[in-house]
PAKEMAR-20107 format. One record per residue: residue in three letters; x, y, z of N, C-alpha, C in turn. Coordinates in steps of 0.05 Angstrom, whole numbers, plus 5000, padded with zeros to 4 digits. Example, Ala and Ser with C-alpha at 12.3 -4.5 7.8 and 13.67 -1.06 7.14 Angstrom:
BEGIN
ALA526448865156524649105156526449345156 SER525749555142527349795143525850015157 
This chain:
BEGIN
UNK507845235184507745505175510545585164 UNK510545695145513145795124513646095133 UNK515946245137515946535143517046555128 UNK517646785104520046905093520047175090 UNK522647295084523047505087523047515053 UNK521447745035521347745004522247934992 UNK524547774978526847914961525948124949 UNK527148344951527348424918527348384896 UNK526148334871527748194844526048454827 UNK528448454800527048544771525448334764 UNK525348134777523947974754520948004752 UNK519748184772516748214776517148494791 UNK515148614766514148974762511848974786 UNK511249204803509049284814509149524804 UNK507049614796505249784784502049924808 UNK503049964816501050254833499850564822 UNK497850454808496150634789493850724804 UNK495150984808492351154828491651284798 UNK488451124784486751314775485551494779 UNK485651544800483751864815484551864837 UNK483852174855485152144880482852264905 UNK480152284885478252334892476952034906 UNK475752154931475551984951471552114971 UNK470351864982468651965000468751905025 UNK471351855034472851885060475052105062 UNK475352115086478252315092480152165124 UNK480651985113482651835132484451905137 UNK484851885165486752075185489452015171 UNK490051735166492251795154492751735128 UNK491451835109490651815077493951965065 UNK495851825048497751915042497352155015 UNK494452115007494152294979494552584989 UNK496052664967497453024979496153184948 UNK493553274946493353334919494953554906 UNK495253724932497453904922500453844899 UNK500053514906502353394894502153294877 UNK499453054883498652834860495752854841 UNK495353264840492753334821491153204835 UNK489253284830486253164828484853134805 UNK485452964784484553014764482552574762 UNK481252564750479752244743481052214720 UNK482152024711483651934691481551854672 UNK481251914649479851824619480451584618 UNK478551364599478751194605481951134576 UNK481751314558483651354540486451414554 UNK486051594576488451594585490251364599 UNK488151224609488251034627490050724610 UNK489050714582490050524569491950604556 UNK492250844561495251004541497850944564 UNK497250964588498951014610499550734615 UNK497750564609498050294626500050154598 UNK499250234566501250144557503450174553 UNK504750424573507250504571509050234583 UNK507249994603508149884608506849534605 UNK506849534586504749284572506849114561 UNK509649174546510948954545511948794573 UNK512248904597512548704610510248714628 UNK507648704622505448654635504948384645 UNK505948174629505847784651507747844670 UNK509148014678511548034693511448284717 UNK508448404718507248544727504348594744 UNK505248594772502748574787501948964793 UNK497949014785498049184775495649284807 UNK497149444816494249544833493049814831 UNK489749764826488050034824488550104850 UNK489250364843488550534875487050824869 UNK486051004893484351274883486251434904 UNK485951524919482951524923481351324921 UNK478451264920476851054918476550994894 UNK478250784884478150754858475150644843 UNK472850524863471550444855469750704840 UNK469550954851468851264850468451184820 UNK471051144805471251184782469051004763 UNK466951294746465651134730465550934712 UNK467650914701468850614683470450484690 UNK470750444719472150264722472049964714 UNK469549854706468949614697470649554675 UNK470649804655471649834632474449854631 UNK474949894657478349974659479449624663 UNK478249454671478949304692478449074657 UNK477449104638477249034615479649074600 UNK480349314595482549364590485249314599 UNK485849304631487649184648487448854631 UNK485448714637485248384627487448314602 UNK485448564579486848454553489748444546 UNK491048644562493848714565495948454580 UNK494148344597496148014609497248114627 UNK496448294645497448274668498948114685 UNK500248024697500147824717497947794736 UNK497848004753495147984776494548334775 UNK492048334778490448524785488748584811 UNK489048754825488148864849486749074849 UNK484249104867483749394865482649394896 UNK484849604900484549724931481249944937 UNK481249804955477749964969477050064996 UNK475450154984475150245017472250115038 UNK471149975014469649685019464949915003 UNK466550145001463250244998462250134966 UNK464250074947463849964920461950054904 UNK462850324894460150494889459950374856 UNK458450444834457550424818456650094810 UNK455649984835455249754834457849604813 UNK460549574821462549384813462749154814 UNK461349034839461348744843458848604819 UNK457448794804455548674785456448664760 UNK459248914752460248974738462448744720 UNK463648754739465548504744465648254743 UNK467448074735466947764740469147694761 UNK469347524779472047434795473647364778 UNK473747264752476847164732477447384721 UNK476047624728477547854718479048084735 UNK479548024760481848004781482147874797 UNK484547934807485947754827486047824861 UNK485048034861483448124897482348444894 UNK480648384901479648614923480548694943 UNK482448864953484248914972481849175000 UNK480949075017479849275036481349315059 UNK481149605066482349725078480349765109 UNK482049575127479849635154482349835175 UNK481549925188484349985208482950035241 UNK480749825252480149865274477949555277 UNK478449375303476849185301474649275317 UNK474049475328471849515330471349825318 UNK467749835314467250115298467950365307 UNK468050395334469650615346472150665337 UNK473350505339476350595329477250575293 UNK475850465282475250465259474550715245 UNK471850765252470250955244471451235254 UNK473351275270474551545282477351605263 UNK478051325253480651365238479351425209 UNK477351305200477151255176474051455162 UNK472951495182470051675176467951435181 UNK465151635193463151375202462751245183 UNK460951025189461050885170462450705159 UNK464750745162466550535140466150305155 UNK466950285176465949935186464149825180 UNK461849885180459649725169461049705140 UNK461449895125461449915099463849665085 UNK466349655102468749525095467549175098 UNK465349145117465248855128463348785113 UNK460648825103459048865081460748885064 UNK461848895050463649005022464948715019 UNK466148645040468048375037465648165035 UNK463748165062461747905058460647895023 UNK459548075020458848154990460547944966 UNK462648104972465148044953465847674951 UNK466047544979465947414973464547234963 UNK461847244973459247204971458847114937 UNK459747304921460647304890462747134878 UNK463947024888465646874877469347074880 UNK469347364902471547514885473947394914 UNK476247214898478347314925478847574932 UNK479347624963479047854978481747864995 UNK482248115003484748105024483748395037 UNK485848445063484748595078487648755090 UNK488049035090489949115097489149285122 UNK490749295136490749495169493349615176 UNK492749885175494350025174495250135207 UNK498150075220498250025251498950305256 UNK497550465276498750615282497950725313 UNK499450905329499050915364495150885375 UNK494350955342491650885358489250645355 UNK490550495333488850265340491849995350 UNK493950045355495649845357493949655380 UNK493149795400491349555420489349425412 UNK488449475386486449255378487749005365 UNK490149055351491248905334490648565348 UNK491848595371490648285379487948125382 UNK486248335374483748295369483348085342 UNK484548235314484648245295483547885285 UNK485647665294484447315281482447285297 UNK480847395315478347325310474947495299 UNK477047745286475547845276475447755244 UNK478147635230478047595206477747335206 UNK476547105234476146825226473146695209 UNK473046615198471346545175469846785159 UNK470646955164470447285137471147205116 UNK472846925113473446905073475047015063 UNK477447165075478947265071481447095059 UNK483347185034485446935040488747035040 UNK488747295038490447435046490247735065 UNK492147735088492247935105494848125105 UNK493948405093496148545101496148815122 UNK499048815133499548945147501349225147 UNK499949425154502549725144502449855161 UNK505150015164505550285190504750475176 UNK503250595200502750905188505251035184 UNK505551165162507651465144507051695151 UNK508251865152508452175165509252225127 UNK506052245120505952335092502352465090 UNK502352585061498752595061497852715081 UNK495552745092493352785112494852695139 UNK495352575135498252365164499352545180 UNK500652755156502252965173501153135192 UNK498253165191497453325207495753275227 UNK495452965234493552865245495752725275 UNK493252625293494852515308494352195302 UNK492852185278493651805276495851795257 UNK498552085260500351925243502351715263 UNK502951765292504251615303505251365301 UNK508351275294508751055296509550995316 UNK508650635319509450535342511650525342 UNK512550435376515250375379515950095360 UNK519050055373520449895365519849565369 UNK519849655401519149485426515649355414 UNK514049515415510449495423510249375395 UNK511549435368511449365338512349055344 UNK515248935356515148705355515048515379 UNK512948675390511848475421508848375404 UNK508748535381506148515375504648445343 UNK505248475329505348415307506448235289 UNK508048045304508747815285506947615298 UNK507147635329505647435339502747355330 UNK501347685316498247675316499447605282 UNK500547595270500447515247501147245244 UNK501847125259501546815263499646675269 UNK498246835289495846765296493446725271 UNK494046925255491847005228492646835210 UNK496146775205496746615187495046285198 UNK494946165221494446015230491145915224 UNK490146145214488046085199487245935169 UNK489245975158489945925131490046175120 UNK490746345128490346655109493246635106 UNK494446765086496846845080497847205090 UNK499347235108499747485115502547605114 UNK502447865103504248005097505048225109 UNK506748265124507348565143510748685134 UNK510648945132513849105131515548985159 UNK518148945148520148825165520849115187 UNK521649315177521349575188523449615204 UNK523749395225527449455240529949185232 UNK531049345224533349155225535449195246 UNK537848885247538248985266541449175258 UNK543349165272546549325269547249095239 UNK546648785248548448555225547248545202 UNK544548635198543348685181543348795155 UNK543748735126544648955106542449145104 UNK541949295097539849555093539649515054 UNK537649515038538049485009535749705013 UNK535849834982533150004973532149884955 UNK529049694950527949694934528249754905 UNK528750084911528750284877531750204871 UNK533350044878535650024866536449654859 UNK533849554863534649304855531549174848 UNK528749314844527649224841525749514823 UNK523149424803521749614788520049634808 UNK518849854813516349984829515250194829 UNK513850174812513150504787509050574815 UNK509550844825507550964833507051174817 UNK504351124799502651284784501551594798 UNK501951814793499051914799497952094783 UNK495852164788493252214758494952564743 UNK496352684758497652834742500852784726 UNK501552494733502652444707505952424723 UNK506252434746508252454763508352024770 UNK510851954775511451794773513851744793 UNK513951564821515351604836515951184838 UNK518051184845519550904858519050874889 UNK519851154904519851064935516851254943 UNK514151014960513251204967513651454991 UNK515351415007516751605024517451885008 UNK517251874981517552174968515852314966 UNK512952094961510752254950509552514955 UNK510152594977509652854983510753134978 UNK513352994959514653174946515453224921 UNK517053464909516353424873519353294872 UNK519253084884522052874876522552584859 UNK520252674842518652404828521152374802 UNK522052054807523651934779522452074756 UNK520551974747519352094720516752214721 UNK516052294698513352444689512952284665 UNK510152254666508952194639508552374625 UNK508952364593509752694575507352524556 UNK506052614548505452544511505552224512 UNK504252154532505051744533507151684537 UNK509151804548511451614552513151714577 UNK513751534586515151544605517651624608 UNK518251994613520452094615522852214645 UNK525151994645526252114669525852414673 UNK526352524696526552724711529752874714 UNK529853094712533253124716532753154742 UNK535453124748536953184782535853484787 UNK536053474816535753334837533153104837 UNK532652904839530052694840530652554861 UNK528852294871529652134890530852014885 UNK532551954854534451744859537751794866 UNK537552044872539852254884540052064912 UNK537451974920537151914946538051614952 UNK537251464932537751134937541051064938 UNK542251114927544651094937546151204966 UNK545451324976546251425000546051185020 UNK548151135030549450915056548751115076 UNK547351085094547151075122546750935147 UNK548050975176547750855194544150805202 UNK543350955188540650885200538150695180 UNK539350735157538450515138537050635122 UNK535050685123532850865097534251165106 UNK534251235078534451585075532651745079 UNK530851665067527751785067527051825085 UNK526551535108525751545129527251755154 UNK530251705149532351975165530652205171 UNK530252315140529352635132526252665138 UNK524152495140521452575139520652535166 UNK520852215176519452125196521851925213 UNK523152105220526252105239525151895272 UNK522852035273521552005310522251695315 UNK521651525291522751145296525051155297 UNK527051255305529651185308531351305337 UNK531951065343533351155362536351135370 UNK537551275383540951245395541251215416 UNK544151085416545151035444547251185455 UNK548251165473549951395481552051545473 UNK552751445452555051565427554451675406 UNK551051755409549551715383549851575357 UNK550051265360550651165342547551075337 UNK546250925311543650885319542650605328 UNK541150515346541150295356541050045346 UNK539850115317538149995301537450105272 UNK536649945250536850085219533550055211 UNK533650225200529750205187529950195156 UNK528049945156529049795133527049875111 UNK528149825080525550005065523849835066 UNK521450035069518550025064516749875048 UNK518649795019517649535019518749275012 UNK521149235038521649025055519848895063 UNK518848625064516048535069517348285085 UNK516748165107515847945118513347725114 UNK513047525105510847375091510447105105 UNK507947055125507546815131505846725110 UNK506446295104505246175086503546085102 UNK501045995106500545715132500645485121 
């Protein structure tokens, strides 16, 4: 088994295109703030106007649908046509496994690169309380389906104080499901999050008594799994993403952010104007990326402080590393 910790580079764009933010769930900890990111469904005109703001370096560009439920969206078939012709690198479209307008008929598997479902409980109780009834059946059906069709699939779980005790459940819930990548995320004190009690992050301690181990275990399947590094230690450098790597977050009113730790605020790099992609003046978040601190993320300091802790000098014990800092087992 291979572990690595995955760089930063310019040399490969992610692209996080929420076409809608319209959803038939309301997950406890759902980061969409419409107050922030509209509620508007993207035209399918708009959709190819926006996406070619960034089409010259589209081979150099991994592109993920997100919604809300992006499947919601009535042309998405058509969108996912248009994504193709452009040369993406890889295409993803995040779900919430209900796949409405019949997509999986829509679709061919060479015309993306995963189906990304979102489970966050191994059993339906804890599932279905985070996520709305239903979705368990709906997420596990969705994947059998999916693969069933020919589509690679991956599966994300989002950890937070209330399903963290299932997590060791987790490789033998995803063993022979067909799955070939597994990812892993902390809940954000963002969205719907803020007001719920599944925004809780785990500790320091319970995060790595527990989650690399079960991701070895999963990797040990042959699945490929990916989880946020999240503490570093004192020897550790601290880097931001938005200052050494592209990471453009779409949303359907035309707002355009690098770190998602902002999204809940009007601190977005750019706006989309008339098709094109125009900075933002100061104050924005990139006021923010430069800032050196003892505690490592800035963002994280100011929003969702509760992961950090001091020792008796109040120095901080430990650095929280950006968000998307990723840890990656190969098997």
């Amino acid at each position: 088994m291979k572990k690595k910790t995955v760089a930063f580079s310019r040399q490969s764009t992610n692209l996080f295109f929420h076409i809608l933010t319209r959803c038939n769930l309301r997950c406890a900890h759902c980061y969409i703030n419409r107050d922030q990111h509209g509620s508007n469904t993207l035209s399918m005109d708009t959709i190819r106007d926006w996406l070619g703001i960034f089409s010259s370096k589209a081979k150099d560009t991994n592109l993920i649908l997100l919604g809300g439920e992006p499947t919601l969206h009535p042309n998405l078939a058509s969108v996912i046509g248009i994504c193709g012709s452009m040369g993406f690198k890889s295409i993803t479209i995040d779900t919430n496994g209900f796949l409405f307008h019949n997509i999986l008929d829509n679709i061919t598997p060479n015309q993306i690169d995963f189906f990304s479902f979102s489970l966050d409980g191994v059993s339906k109780g804890i599932n279905d309380s985070i996520r709305g009834d239903g979705s368990f059946d709906a997420v596990m059906s969705g994947i059998r389906r999916a693969v069933k069709k020919g589509f690679s699939c991956s599966m994300i779980y989002t950890v937070s104080e209330k399903n963290i005790h299932e997590v060791p459940k987790l490789p033998e819930l995803v063993k022979d499901l067909g799955i070939s990548r597994f990812f892993i995320q902390v809940v954000g004190l963002r969205g719907e999050s803020e007001n719920t009690g599944a925004r809780h992050q785990v500790s320091k301690l319970i995060w790595q008594d527990t989650i690399p181990k079960t991701a070895e275990q999963i990797a040990e399947q042959g699945i490929i799994v990916t989880y946020p590094k999240v503490f570093l230690s004192g020897e550790e450098t601290f880097e931001c993403a938005a200052n050494v790597a592209d990471n453009y977050f779409i949303f359907p009113n035309g707002r355009v952010y690098q770190c998602p730790l902002c999204e809940d605020f009007p601190f977005h790099s750019y706006e989309i104007i008339n098709n094109k992609l125009i900075p933002r003046p100061r104050i924005n978040e990139t006021d923010f990326f430069s800032l050196q601190i003892p505690e490592g993320c800035v963002m994280n300091k100011l929003i969702q402080p509760g992961n950090l802790s001091y020792d008796d000098n109040g120095l901080p014990r430990y650095k929280i590393a950006c968000c998307m800092l990723k840890e990656e087992l190969h098997p």
